[in-house]
N, C-alpha and C positions, 0 to 999 in steps of 0.2 A: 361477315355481317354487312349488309347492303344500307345503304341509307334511302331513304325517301325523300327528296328536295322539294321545295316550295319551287312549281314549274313556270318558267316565263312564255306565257300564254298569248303573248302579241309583243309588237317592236317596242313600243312605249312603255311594255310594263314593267318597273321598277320594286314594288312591291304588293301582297299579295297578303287577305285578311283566310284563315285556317276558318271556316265558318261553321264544318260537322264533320267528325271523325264517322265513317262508317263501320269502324274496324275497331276490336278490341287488344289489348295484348294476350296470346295465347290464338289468335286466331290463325286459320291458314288460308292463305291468298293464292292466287294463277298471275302471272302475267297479263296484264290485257282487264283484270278486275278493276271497279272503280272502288276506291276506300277513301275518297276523303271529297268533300267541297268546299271551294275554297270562291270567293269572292274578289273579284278585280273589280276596278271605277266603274264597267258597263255592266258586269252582271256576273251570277251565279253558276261556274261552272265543274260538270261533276268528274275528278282526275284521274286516274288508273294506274295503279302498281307499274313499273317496268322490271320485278323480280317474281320468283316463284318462291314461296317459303312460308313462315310464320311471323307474323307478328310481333316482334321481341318488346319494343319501347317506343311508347307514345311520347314525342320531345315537348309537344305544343301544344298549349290549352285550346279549346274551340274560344273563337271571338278574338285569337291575335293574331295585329298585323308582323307579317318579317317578312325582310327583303327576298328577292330572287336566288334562288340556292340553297336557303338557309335549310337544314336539315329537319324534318318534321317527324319523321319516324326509323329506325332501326326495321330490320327486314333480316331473320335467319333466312337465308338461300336455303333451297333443298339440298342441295349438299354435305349443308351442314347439318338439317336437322332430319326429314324422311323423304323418303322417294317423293316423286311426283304423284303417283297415283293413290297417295294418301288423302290428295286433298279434296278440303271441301266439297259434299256434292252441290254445291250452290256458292254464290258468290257473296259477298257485303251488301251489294246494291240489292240482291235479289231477294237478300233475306229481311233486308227491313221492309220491299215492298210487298212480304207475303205476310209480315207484321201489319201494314197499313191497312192491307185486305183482308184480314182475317181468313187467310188462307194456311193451312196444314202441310208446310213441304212434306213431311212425310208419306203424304197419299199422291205425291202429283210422281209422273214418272218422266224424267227427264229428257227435253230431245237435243241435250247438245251431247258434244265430245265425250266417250266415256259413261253415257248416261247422267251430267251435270245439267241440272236444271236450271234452263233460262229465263230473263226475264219474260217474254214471249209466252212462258210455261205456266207462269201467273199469273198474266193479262187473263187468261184467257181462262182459269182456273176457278171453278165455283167454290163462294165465301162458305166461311164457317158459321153456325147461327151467331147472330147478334150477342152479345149479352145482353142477362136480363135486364129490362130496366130498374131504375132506382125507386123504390117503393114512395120515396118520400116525393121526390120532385117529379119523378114519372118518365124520366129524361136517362139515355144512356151515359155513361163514364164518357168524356172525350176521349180520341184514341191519345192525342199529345199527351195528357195526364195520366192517364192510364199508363204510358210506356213511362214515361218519367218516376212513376211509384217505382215500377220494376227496377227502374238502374239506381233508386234509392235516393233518388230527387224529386222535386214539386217545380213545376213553372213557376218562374221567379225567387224563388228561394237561392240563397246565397253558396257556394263552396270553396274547398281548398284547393287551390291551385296548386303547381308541382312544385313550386317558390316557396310555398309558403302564406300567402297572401291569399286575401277574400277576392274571389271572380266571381262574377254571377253566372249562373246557369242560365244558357240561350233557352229562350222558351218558342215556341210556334207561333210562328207569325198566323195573324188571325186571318181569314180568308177573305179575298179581294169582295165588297160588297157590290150587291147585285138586290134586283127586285125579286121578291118572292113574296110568296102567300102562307109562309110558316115563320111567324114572329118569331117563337122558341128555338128555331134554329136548327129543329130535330130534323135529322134527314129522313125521309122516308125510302121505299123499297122504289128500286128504279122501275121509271114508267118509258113509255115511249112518249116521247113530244112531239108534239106537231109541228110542224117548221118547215120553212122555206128551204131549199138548197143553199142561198146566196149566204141567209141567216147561219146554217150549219155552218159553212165554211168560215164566216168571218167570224162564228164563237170558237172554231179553232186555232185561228190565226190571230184571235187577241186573251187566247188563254182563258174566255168562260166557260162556265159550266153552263148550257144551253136549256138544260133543265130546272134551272135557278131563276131562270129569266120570264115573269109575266109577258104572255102575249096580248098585242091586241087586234090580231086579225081575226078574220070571221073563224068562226069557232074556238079563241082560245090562240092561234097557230100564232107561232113567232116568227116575225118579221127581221129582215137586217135592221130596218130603223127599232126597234126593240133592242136590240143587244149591242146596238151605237147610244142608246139610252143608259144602258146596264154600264158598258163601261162607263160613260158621265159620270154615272152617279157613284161609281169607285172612287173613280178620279177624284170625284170633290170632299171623298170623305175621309180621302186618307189624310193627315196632315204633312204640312210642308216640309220637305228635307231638304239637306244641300244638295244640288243637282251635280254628285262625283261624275255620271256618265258625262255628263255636259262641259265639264272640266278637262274632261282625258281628252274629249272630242278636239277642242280647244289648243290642246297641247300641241296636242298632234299634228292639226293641220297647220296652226301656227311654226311648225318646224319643216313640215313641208312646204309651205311659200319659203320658208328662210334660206332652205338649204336646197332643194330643186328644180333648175329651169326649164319651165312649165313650156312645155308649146301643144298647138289645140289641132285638131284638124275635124272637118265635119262631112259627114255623105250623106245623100237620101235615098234608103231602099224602097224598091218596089217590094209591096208584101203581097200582090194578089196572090200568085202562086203558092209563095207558103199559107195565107189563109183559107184556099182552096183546098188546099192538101188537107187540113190540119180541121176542117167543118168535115171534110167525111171520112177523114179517122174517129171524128168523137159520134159519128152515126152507128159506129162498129161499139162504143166503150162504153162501161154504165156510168152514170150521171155524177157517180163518185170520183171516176176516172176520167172526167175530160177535160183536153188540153187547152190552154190558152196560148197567145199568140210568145207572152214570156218566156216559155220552154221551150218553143225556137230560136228564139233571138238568145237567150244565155248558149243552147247546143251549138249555133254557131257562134258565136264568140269562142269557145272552150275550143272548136276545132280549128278554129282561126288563128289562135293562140297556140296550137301547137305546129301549126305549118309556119308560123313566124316568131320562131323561141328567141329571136332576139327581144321580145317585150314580153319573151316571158321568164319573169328572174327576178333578182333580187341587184340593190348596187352596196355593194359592201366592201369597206376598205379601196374606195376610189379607183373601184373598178364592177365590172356586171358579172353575174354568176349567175347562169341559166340555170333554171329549175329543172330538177329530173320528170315532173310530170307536170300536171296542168291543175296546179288548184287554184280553182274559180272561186275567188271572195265575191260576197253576196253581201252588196250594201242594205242593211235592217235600219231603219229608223225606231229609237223605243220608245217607247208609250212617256216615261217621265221627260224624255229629251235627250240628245245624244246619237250618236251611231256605235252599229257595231258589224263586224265583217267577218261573220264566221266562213270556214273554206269549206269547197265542193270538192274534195280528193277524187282525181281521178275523174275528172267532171267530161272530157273531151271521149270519154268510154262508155257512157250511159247513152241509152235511148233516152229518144224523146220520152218515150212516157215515163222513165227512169226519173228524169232529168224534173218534170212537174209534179211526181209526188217525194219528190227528194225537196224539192223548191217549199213545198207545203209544211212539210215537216219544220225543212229548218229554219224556216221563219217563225213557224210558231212556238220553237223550242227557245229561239233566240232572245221573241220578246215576251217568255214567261219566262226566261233566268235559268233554262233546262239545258245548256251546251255541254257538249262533253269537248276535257283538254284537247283531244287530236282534232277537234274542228274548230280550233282558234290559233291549229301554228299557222305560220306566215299563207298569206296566200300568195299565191305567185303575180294574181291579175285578178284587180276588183272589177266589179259590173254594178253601175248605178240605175236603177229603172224606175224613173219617175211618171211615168205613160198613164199611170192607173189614179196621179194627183193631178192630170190634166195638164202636165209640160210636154211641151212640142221638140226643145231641146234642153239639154243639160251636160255644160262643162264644167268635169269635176275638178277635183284635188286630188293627186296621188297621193296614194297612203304607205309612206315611206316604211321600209325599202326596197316596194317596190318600186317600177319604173313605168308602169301603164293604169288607165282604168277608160274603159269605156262607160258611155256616158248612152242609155236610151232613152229617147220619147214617148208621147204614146203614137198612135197609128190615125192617121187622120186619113181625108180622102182628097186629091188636089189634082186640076187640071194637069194631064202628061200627054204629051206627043213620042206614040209609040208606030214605029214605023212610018212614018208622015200623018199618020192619023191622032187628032186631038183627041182625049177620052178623060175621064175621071177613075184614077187610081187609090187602091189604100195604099200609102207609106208614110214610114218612119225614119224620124231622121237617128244617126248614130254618131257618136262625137269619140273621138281620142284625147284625154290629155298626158301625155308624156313626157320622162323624163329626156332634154337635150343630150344631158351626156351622156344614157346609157345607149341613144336611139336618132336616128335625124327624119326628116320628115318623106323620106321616099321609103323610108321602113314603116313608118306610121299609115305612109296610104295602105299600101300591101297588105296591114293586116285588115281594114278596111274594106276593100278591095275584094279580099276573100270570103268576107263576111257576107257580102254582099250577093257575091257568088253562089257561097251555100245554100241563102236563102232561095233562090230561085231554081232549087232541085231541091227543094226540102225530102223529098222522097231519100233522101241519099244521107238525111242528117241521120 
C-alpha cells in the first residue's frame, strides 16, 4: 500500500491546503495522473499520483490545511491489486473535464497509450445536448449544482467529516465578473467574436473569457483596452482578502537578502540581429504563432545556463549541487499581488518557437491558479522580464536555493559605435544577481557573455 503525500511544491513551502479530491475510493489511477488540488500561498495547483493502482483511502477532507509529507491518500499498487492494463481508460482529470463539457467518454476514441483517452481528446470533443431548460425560470441546472446533487450534496450545505465533525462542503467559486449583455447569466451557444489579435492574446494571458467581454470598437470588435476594462471591473468586485501570495513573496525574499550575498553584474546586448532574424521568421508563421523578442532572450539564457552550470544549481547544506538539467523559472507577477516561478523543464531544448508558446501557456496557466505539481519543483535559474512594463534594467532577488536570476529590460534603441561608425541600435540591457558563495564574478560575466553571444547568431538558438 502506497501513500500519497501532501508534495512541497517550492523551497518555502511549509504547508499545503487539500482544495479538491479528483479521485474516489474504489477508483483506478496510472502514474503521471492528476487526482488531487491542492492550494499553496501563490496559487492552485493540479498534482499527479507517483503509483499505479487503485484508490484504497481518502485520509483528508477537501478544505484542510497539513503540513509537507503529511499523508493524503492510500494507493493499492498494481501489484497488489490488477495488472496494469486494467486500468482506467481515462484519468480523474479527464473524466471530470468530459463532466464540465458535457461530453460522453464513451463515444470519444482515445489517442493515448493503450487507446487511454486524453485530455486533448475532450478539448476537442463535440458536447452532448444541453439539458433541457427549467420550465419555471427558463434557465438551465448550473453544472456546480447539478454535479453536487449527484455526489449527494448541495453548495453550501453542510457534511460529515471523516472525524466526526460538521465541514462544510467547498462550493464553486462563482466566475471572475466581466462585462456582458446577458444579465441572467445564461450562456449561450458559442459564437465567433470579433477581436483584435493583441485583445485575444491578453484575454489569454489574464484568464478571460473574450466572449464575455462587450466590445467597443467599430462594429462590436474587442479591443485590448476592453478586456484591461473587463479585468477592472473583476478586480473591484471581488471583495478584499488577505493578500497569502504577498506574504510567501515576503518571506522569501526577506530570507534571501538575510541569508545570500547578493552580487550584481550588468551587460548591454545588441538585439539587431536577433530582431532581424526573428521579423522574418514571423513572415513564414500565422499570426497565432509569432515570435517576440522574449523567446529569444529566455532560449539564450536557458543555453547559457547550461554552458555555465556552475549557476546553474541549487546551494544546499553549504555547499552548490548543480542541477542535472536546465529548469528556467519564469518570474509571473499575479493579478492579486505576489510572485510566482513556475519551471521550464528542459528549457535549453526547445525551439524558439517551442520556447514562445510554451511562454504563453505558462503564464497564463500561472495567473489563473492552473499549475501542474512538476512545474513548481525547484527551478534551477529564474528569469525576470520587466521590458513589456517599460524598465530599462532590473536587479533582482535570488529565489533561494537557488544561486542566479537574470534580470531583462525592454529593448530600446541608443546611439552605438560599430566598427568606427556611430549608428542607432536596438538593445537590451541584461543584469545577473548571484549568489557569492555559490559563484564569483568572472563566472557571472561568462554566463553573460555567452548570452550575448547567442544573441548575435540567433539563427543557432
Amino acid at each position: 500500500m502506497a501513500e500519497f503525500t501532501m508534495p512541497s511544491l517550492g523551497a518555502d513551502m511549509e504547508e499545503g491546503t487539500l482544495s479538491q479530491w479528483l479521485v474516489h475510493p474504489g477508483d483506478r489511477v496510472a502514474r503521471g495522473d492528476v487526482i488531487a488540488v491542492v492550494e499553496t500561498a501563490k496559487s492552485a495547483i493540479e498534482v499527479e499520483c507517483f503509483e499505479s493502482g487503485t484508490v484504497d483511502t481518502l485520509l483528508v477532507d477537501e478544505g484542510t490545511t497539513v503540513p509537507v509529507g503529511t499523508p493524503l491518500a492510500r494507493i493499492g499498487t498494481t501489484s497488489e491489486s490488477r495488472p496494469t492494463a486494467d486500468l482506467s481508460p481515462s484519468t480523474p482529470l479527464v473524466r471530470r473535464l468530459a463532466q464540465d463539457r458535457h461530453v460522453d467518454l464513451a463515444a470519444l476514441h482515445g489517442s493515448g497509450p493503450g487507446g487511454r483517452i486524453t485530455r486533448a481528446d475532450v478539448e476537442h470533443a463535440e458536447p452532448e445536448p444541453k439539458p433541457e431548460h427549467d420550465k419555471t425560470t427558463g434557465l438551465s441546472e448550473p453544472t456546480h449544482t447539478a454535479t453536487a446533487r449527484q455526489q449527494g450534496t448541495e453548495p453550501g450545505r453542510r457534511k460529515r467529516s471523516r472525524g466526526g465533525a460538521e465541514a462544510s462542503t467547498p462550493t464553486a467559486r462563482p466566475p471572475r465578473p466581466v462585462h456582458s449583455d446577458d444579465p441572467a447569466g445564461e450562456r449561450q451557444a458559442p459564437q465567433r467574436v470579433r477581436s483584435s489579435p493583441l485583445a485575444r492574446r491578453l484575454a489569454t494571458e489574464l484568464g478571460i473569457d473574450i466572449a464575455e467581454v462587450t466590445g467597443t470598437g467599430r462594429g462590436g470588435t474587442v479591443r485590448a483596452e476592453d478586456v484591461r476594462s473587463a479585468t477592472a471591473a473583476g478586480d473591484a468586485a471581488r471583495p478584499a482578502v488577505p493578500n497569502v501570495a504577498r506574504a510567501a513573496t515576503a518571506r522569501l525574499m526577506s530570507r534571501s537578502k538575510r541569508e545570500i550575498p547578493h552580487f550584481y553584474l550588468s551587460t548591454t546586448v545588441d538585439m539587431a540581429a536577433a530582431l532581424e532574424w526573428m521579423h522574418a521568421r514571423n513572415h513564414e508563421l500565422p499570426l497565432s504563432g509569432r515570435l517576440v523578442p522574449a523567446a529569444l532572450l529566455f532560449k539564450a539564457v536557458a543555453l547559457a545556463a547550461r554552458k555555465v552550470p556552475e549557476l546553474n544549481g541549487h546551494w544546499v547544506d553549504d555547499d552548490f549541487v548543480p542541477a542535472e538539467d536546465v529548469r528556467l523559472g519564469v518570474a509571473v507577477s499575479l493579478r492579486g499581488g505576489g510572485l510566482a516561478a513556475p519551471a521550464l523543464a528542459h528549457a535549453d531544448a526547445l525551439t524558439v518557437a517551442e520556447m514562445m508558446a510554451t511562454l504563453r501557456d505558462l503564464v497564463a496557466r500561472t495567473r489563473g491558479g492552473r499549475l501542474r505539481a512538476s512545474e513548481t519543483a525547484d527551478p534551477s535559474l529564474t528569469v525576470t522580464n520587466l521590458g513589456d512594463q517599460g524598465v530599462e534594467a532590473v536587479f533582482g532577488v535570488v529565489y533561494p536555493p537557488q544561486v542566479a536570476l537574470v534580470g531583462l529590460g525592454r529593448i530600446v534603441e541608443r546611439p552605438v559605435a560599430v566598427n568606427g561608425l556611430l549608428g542607432v541600435r536596438p538593445v537590451v540591457t541584461a543584469t545577473l544577481s548571484a549568489d557569492h558563495r555559490a559563484a564569483d564574478g568572472a563566472t557571472g560575466a561568462r554566463l553573460l557573455t555567452t548570452m550575448d553571444r547567442l544573441l548575435q547568431r540567433p539563427e543557432e538558438l
